[in-house]
N, C-alpha and C positions, 0 to 999 in steps of 0.2 A: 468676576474674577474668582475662581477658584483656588481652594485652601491650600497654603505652602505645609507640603512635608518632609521632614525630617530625615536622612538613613538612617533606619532601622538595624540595630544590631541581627545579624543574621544566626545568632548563637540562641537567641531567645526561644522557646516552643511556644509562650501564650502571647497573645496581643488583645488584650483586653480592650475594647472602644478604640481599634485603630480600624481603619477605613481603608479600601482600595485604593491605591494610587491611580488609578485609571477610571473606574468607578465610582466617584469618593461618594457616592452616597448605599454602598453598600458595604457589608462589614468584611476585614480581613480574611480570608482562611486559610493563608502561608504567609511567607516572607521568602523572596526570591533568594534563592543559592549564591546565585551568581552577582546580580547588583543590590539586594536588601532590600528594596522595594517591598510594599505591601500590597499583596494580590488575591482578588475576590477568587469565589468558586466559577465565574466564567472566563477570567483571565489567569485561572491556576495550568499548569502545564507540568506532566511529567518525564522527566530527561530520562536518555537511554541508559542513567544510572541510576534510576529508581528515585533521584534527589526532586523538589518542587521548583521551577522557575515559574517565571511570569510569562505572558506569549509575546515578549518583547524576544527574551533573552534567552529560547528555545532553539529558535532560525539560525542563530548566531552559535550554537553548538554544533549544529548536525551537520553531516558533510554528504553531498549529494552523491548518489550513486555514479558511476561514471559509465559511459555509451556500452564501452565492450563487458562491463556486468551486466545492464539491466536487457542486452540481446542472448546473453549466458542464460540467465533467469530465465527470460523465455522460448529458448531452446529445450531447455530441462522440463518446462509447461507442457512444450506441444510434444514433446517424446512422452513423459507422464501419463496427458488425457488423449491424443489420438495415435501413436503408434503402437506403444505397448500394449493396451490392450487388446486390439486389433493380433496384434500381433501374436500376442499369445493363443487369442482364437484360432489363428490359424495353423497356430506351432499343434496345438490340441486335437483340431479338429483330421490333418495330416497321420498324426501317429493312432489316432482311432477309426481312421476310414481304411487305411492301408491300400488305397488305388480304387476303394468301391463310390467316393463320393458323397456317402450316404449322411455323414454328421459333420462334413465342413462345412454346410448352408448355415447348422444349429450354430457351431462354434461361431462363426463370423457374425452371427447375429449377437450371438453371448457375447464376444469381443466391442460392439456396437455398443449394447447396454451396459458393459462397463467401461465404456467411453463416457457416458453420462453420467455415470456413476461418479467417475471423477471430476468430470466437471461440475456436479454438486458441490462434490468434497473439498474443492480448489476454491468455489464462492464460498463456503463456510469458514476455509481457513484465512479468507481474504476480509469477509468479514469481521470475524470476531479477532484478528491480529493484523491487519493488514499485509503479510505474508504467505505468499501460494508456495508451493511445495517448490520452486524454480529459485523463486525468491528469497526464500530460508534458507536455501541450501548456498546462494550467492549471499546472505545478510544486508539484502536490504528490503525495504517494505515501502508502504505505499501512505499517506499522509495527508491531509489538508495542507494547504501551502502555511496555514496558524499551528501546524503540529498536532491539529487534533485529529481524534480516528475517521475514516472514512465512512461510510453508512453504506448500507448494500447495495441501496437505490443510485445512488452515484455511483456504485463501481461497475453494476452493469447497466444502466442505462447514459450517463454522461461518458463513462470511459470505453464503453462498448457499443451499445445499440446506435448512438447516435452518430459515433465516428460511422460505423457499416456506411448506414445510412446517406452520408455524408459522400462518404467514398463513393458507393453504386451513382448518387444523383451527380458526381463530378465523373464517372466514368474512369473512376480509381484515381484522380490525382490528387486526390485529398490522403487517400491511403496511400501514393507513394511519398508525398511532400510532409505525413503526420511524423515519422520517424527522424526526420532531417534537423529539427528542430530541437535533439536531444543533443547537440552539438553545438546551442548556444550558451552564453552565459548562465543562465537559470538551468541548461539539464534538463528539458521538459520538454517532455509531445507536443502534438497540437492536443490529443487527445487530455494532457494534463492540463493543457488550459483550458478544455470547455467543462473540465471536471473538478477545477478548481483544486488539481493535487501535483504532489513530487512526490519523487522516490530517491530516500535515503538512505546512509547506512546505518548498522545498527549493529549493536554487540562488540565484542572487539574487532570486527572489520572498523571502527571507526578510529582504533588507536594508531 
């Protein structure tokens, strides 16, 4: 049987010998915002107000991004890393060749390499905030389905490499039938369930 506790006043800062409610054999290091509970450093969680809950009472704040944002978000991705720069290669390479041909090969190659260029910049910003340049600009980000951050390794290999993957060995009906599923209850890919993530909102898109 494990130890009955208490609510905790949530006004308190110190918890001197109080124990996780989920963990009880580790020691406190908050007290939940929202229900007072007492929550270790593995079950501490930070809301999109900067306030401490527990990883109960996280899920139960946030509010899912909805179909017609998270296909906005990634409209603004693929205009981002493969049109625009392309595109601008070619805008560059036009007004400096002037009919001779000679440095629109260069630009469109330039335009290539900064196709990569961004998609670097899009895993770093996905990385270190769960938010790509598509998804900042629509306010929402990407998440553990516990609220915690995502790691790089799951964002491109579960949420990417392995759907591809998935899709070429079905002959695409994985990638047509992945997006279908952001139209259930949960909000989620198929892709979010082999990567164990959602996409919610964040900032004041969530008021």
């Amino acid at each position: 049987m494990g130890a009955m506790y208490s609510q905790p006043d949530p006004t308190l800062t110190q918890h001197p010998g109080a124990f996780c409610a989920t963990h009880v054999e580790l020691r406190a290091a908050t007290i939940c915002t929202r229900c007072g509970s007492y929550a270790c450093d593995l079950c501490l969680r930070v809301g999109n107000d900067r306030q401490d809950y527990c990883f109960r009472c996280v899920p139960a704040l946030e509010r899912l991004a909805a179909p017609g944002t998270r296909l906005a978000a990634v409209l603004v991705d693929r205009f981002a890393t493969l049109i625009l720069p392309l595109f601008i290669g070619l805008l560059l390479g036009g007004m400096f060749d002037r009919g001779s041909n000679t440095f629109l090969p260069v630009f469109l190659l330039l335009g290539g390499l900064g196709s990569f260029a961004m998609l670097g910049f899009q895993l770093y910003l996905l990385a270190t905030t769960g938010q790509s340049l598509g998804k900042r600009a629509m306010g929402i980000k990407v998440v553990r389905t516990d609220g915690s951050p995502v790691d790089l390794g799951r964002l491109i290999l579960l949420r990417n490499v392995v759907p591809m993957f998935i899709g070429v060995a079905t002959c695409n009906l994985f990638t047509l039938v992945d997006p279908l599923f952001i139209f259930s209850a949960e909000r989620r890919c198929l892709h979010d369930h082999l990567a164990d993530t959602k996409v919610i909102m964040v900032g004041e898109h969530t008021r």
